[in-house]
C-alpha positions in Angstrom: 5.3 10.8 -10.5 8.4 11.4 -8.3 9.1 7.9 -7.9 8.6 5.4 -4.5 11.3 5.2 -1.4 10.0 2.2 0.0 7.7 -0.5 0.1 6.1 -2.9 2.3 3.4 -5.9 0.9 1.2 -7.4 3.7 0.8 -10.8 3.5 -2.6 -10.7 2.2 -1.5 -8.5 -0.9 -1.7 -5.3 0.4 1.3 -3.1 -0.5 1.8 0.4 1.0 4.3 2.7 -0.1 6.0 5.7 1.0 7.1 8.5 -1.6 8.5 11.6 -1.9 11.7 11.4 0.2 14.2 14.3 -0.4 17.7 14.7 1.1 19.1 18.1 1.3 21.6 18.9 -1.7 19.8 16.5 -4.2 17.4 17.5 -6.3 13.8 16.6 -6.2 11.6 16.2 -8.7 8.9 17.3 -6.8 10.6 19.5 -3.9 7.3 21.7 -2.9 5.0 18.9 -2.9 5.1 17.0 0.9 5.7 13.1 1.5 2.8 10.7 0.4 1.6 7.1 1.2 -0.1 5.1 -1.4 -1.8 1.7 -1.1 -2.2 -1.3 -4.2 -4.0 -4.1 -4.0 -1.8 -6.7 -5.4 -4.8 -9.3 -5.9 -6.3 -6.7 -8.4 -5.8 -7.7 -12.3 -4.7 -4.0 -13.0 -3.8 -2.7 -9.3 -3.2 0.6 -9.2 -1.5 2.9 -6.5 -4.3 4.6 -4.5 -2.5 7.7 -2.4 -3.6 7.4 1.5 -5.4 10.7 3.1 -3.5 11.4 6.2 -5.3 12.4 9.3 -6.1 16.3 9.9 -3.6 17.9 12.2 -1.1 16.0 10.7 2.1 18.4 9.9 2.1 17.4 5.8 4.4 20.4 5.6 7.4 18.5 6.7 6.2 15.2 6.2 9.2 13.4 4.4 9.1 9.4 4.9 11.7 7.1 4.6 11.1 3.9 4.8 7.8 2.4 6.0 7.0 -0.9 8.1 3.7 -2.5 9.1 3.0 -4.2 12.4 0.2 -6.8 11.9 -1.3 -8.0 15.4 
């Protein structure tokens, strides 16, 4: 709903993506809810962007991403 900042596809079809970025001075169109990761399987016929839970302890408050890279070893 408040639009992607970033993506990154795997090379096995696996697309993660960051969201909710805000800059201070432009408006957000979500600006009390926190960052968000999602993940779509691109090998699905109808994929769909399934939002990521983020590990407790994890400071959601201020979480803001921009920009997002895998490392596959």
């Amino acid at each position: 709903e408040t639009g992607s900042e970033d993506i990154d596809i795997l090379p096995n079809g696996l697309a993660f993506i960051s969201s909710g970025l805000k800059y201070p001075g432009v408006k957000s169109l979500a600006p009390d809810k926190p960052g968000e990761i999602f993940l779509m399987d691109l090998n699905e016929d109808n994929p769909k962007a399934v939002e990521l839970r983020i590990s407790r302890g994890f400071d959601l408050a201020s979480f803001n991403p921009h920009g997002i890279s895998t490392y596959i070893d």
